[in-house]
N, C-alpha and C positions, 0 to 999 in steps of 0.2 A: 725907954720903950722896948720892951719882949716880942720878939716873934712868934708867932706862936707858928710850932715847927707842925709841917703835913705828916699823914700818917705813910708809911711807906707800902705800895698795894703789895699784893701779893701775888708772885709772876709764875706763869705755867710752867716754864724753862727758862733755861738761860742767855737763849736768842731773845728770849720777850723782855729782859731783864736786861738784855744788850741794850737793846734797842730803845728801851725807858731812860735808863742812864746819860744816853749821847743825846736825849732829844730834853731832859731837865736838870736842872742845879740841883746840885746835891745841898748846897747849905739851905735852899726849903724846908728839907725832911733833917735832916742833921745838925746838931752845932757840933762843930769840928775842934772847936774850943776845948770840949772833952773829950778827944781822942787819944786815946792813947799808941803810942807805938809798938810792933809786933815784930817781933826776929822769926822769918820761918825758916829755919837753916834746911831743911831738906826741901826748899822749892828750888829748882832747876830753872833759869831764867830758859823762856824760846829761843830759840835760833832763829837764824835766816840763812839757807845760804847764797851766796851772792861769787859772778867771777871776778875775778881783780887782775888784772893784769900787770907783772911787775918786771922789770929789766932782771935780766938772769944774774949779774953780777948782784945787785943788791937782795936775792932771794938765795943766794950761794951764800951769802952772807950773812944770811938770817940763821938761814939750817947750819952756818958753821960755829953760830953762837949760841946757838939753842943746843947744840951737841955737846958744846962746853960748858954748860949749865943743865943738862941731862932731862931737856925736857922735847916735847916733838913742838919743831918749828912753826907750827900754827897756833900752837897756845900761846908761845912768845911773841908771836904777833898781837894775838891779843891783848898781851902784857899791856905792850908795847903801844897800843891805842888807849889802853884804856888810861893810863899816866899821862901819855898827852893830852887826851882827851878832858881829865881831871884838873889838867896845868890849864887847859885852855881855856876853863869854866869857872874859875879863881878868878879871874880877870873879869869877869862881872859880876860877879857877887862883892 
């Protein structure tokens, strides 16, 4: 048995288009089955900024490896999340 898929309406903006999205299922109007995947190399993920508060010894010690790998110490933070971050999500898949 086929679904027959909805048509998808047509939205004023992108708040109304927001707001359609979070309130229905997208495999209604979509088979996801033929999707294809998209590289967009020039999109810039959002930011957030957030404060963190870190012991000065281990943030002495971020900037002193980030200096010896000649990048500025925030981006190695990042590095530095996001490889854990990646190790830690291995573990359930």
């Amino acid at each position: 048995m086929v679904n027959e898929l909805k048509d998808i309406p047509t939205f004023k903006n992108e708040d109304e288009e927001r707001a359609f999205w979070a309130s229905h299922d997208s495999t209604e109007y979509m088979d996801w089955s033929e999707a294809e995947e998209t590289i967009l190399p020039l999109l810039k993920p959002s930011t957030k900024t957030i404060s963190l508060r870190l012991p000065e010894l281990m943030l002495n010690e971020l900037r002193l490896i980030a200096n010896k790998r000649d990048v500025p110490y925030q981006s190695l933070i990042k590095v530095f999340l996001k490889e854990r971050i990646d190790q830690e999500l291995k573990q359930y898949t």
